[in-house]
C-alpha positions in Angstrom: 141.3 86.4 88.3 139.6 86.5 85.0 136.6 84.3 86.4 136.1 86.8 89.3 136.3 90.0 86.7 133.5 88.5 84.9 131.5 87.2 88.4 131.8 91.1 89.5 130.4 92.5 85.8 127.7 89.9 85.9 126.5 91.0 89.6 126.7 94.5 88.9 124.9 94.4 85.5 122.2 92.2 87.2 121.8 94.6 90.4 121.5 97.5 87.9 119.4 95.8 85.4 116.8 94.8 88.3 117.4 98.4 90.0 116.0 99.7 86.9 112.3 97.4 87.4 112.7 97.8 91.3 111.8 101.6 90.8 109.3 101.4 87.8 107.5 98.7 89.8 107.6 100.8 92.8 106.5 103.7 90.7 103.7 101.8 89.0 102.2 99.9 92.2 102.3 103.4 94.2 100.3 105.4 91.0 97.7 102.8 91.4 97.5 102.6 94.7 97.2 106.1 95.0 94.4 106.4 92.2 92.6 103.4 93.8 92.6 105.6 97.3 92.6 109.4 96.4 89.3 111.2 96.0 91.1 113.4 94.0 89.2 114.6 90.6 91.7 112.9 88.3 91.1 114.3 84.5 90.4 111.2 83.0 87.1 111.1 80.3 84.3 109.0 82.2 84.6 106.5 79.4 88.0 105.3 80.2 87.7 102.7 83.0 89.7 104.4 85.6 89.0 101.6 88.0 90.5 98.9 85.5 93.6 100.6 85.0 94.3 101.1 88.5 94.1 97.7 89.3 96.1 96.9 86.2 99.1 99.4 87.5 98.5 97.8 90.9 99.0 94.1 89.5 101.7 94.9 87.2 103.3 97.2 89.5 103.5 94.3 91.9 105.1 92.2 89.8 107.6 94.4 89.0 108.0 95.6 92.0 108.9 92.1 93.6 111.4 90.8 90.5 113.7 93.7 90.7 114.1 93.7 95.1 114.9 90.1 94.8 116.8 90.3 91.7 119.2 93.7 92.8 119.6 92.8 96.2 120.2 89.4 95.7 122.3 90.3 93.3 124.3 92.8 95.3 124.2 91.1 98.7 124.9 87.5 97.2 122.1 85.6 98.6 120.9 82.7 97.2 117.9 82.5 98.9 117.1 85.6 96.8 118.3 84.7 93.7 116.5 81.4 94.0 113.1 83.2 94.1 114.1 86.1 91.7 115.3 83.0 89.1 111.5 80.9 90.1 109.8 83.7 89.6 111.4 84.7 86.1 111.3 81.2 84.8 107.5 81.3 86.0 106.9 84.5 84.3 108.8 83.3 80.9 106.3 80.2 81.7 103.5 81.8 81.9 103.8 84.6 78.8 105.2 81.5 76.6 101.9 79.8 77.2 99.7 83.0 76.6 101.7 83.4 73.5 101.5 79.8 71.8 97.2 80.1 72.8 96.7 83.8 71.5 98.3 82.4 67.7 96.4 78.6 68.2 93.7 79.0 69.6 92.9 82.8 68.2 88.9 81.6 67.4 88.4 81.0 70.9 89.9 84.2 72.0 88.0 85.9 69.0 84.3 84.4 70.4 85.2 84.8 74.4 86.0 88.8 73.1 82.6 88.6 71.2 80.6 87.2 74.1 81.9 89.5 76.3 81.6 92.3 74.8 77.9 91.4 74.2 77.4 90.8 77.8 78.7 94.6 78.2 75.5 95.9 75.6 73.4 94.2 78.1 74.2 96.2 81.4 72.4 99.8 81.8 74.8 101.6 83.0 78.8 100.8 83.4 81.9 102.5 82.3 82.4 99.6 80.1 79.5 100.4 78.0 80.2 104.0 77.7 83.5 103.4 76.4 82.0 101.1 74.1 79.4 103.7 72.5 82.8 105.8 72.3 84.7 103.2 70.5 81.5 102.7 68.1 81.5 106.7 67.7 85.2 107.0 66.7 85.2 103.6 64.6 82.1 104.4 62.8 80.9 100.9 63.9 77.5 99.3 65.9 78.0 96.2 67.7 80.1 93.0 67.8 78.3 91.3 64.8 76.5 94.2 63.4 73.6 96.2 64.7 70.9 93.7 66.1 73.3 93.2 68.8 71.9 95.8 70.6 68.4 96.0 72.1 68.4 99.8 71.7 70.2 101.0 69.2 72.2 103.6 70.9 73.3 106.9 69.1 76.8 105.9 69.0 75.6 103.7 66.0 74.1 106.8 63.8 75.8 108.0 60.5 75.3 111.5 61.3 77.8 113.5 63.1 77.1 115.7 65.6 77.6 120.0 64.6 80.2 121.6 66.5 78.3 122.8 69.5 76.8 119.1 69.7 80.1 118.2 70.4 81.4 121.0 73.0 77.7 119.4 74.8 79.6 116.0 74.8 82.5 117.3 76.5 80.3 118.8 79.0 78.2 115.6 79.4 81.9 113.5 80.0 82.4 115.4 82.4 79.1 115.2 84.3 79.6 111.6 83.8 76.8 111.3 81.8 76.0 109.5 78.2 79.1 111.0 76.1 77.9 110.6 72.6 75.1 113.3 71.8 71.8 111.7 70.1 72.1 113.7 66.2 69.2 112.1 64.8 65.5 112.0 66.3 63.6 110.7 63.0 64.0 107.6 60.8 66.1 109.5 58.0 69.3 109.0 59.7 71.0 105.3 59.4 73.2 103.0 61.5 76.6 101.8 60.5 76.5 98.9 58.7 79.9 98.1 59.9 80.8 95.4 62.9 83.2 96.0 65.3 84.1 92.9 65.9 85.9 92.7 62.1 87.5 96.1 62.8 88.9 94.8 66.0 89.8 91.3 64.7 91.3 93.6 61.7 93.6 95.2 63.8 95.2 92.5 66.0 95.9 90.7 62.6 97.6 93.8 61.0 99.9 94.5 64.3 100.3 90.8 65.3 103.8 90.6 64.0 104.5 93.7 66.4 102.8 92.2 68.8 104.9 88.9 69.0 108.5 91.0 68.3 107.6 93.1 71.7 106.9 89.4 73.3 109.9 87.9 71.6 111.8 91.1 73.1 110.9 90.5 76.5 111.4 87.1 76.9 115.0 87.4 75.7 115.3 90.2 78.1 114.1 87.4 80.6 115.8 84.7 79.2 119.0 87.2 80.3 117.9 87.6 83.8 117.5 83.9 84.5 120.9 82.9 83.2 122.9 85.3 84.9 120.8 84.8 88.5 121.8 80.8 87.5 125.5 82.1 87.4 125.5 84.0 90.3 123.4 81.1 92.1 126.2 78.8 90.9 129.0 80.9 92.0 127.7 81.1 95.7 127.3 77.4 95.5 130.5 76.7 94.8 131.8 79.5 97.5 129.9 77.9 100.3 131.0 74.5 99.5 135.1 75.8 99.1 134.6 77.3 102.5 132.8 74.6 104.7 
């Protein structure tokens, strides 16, 4: 009687749990579908890569979407089959963000010069959404390029000391929004300089400070799937042992 108590908890709290990522998934995958197909004018800057995120939300979205139908209805209903995919999946996921984890802390120089390399690649092209959220990120940073300043063929006016006067900026807004170059050009003459800072050591800077955070958030969510997997195991078990009592 006991054992069946707990059996019911642990289905329930599974089919609730996964209910929970069945509707955020659902909710992400249709958000980025929907940006992906509207031609709505969405009120996003030009320098945020609209295109990236929808794909992101799409992905991730997906992902969620398909964990939490297998995991609450195979939960609910008691189908193996289901569980068996929901707990493959999971294990694969743990898998896989165990793996990313372990890289990003041992092999951080070769994530550091892949960032590096492509973000130099992106000072190359002419024109991309990438490189205009770039000069952004060099305007609020107070940086010029990865290394420094010579990583750029032009300098671009993202890299000046001098900040634009008030109406320079209200002219920035109005050029975001024409989806032109969003950081005005202050300085025509030689007597303005160039940061002298790299973004690359602000960047690198940054991960370092919040990697601790990082790694708790990662730590959180693979106990969180850790959770999911044993429980799915439980109730796999269960309906093993259920069949076989009833051939």
């Amino acid at each position: 009687m006991a054992s069946e108590c707990c059996l019911s908890v642990t289905k329930y709290f599974l089919f609730l749990f996964n209910l929970i990522f069945f509707f955020l998934g659902l909710s992400l995958l249709g958000l980025g579908i929907w940006i992906i197909c509207s031609d709505f004018p969405i009120p996003i800057p030009s320098y945020l890569p609209l295109s990236h995120l929808s794909y992101l939300l799409v992905i991730s979205g997906s992902v969620t979407f398909l964990l939490g139908f297998f995991g609450s209805l195979g939960a609910l209903k008691e189908v193996k089959c289901m569980l068996a995919i929901y707990f493959i999946l999971l294990t694969m996921l743990l898998a896989a963000q165990t793996i990313g984890t372990v890289l990003l802390f041992t092999q951080r120089s070769v994530f550091e010069t892949f960032l590096g390399n492509h973000v130099t690649g992106i000072m190359k092209q002419s024109n991309s959404n990438l490189l205009t959220s770039l000069e952004f990120f060099q305007h609020e940073a107070k940086c010029c390029g990865w290394n420094g300043k010579y990583d750029w063929t032009n300098i671009p006016c993202s890299c000046f000391y001098k900040n634009a006067t008030a109406n320079a900026t209200d002219n920035a807004t109005d050029n975001a929004t024409n989806n032109t170059q969003i950081i005005p050009c202050p300085c025509q003459n030689s007597t303005c300089g160039v940061y002298e800072q790299n973004c690359g050591k602000i960047i690198i800077d940054w991960v370092n400070k919040n990697l601790l955070i990082v790694l708790g958030v990662i730590l959180a969510l693979a106990l969180v799937e850790i959770c999911g997997i044993i429980l799915s195991m439980c109730l796999y078990k269960q309906e093993s042992m259920n069949f076989s009592m009833h051939k």
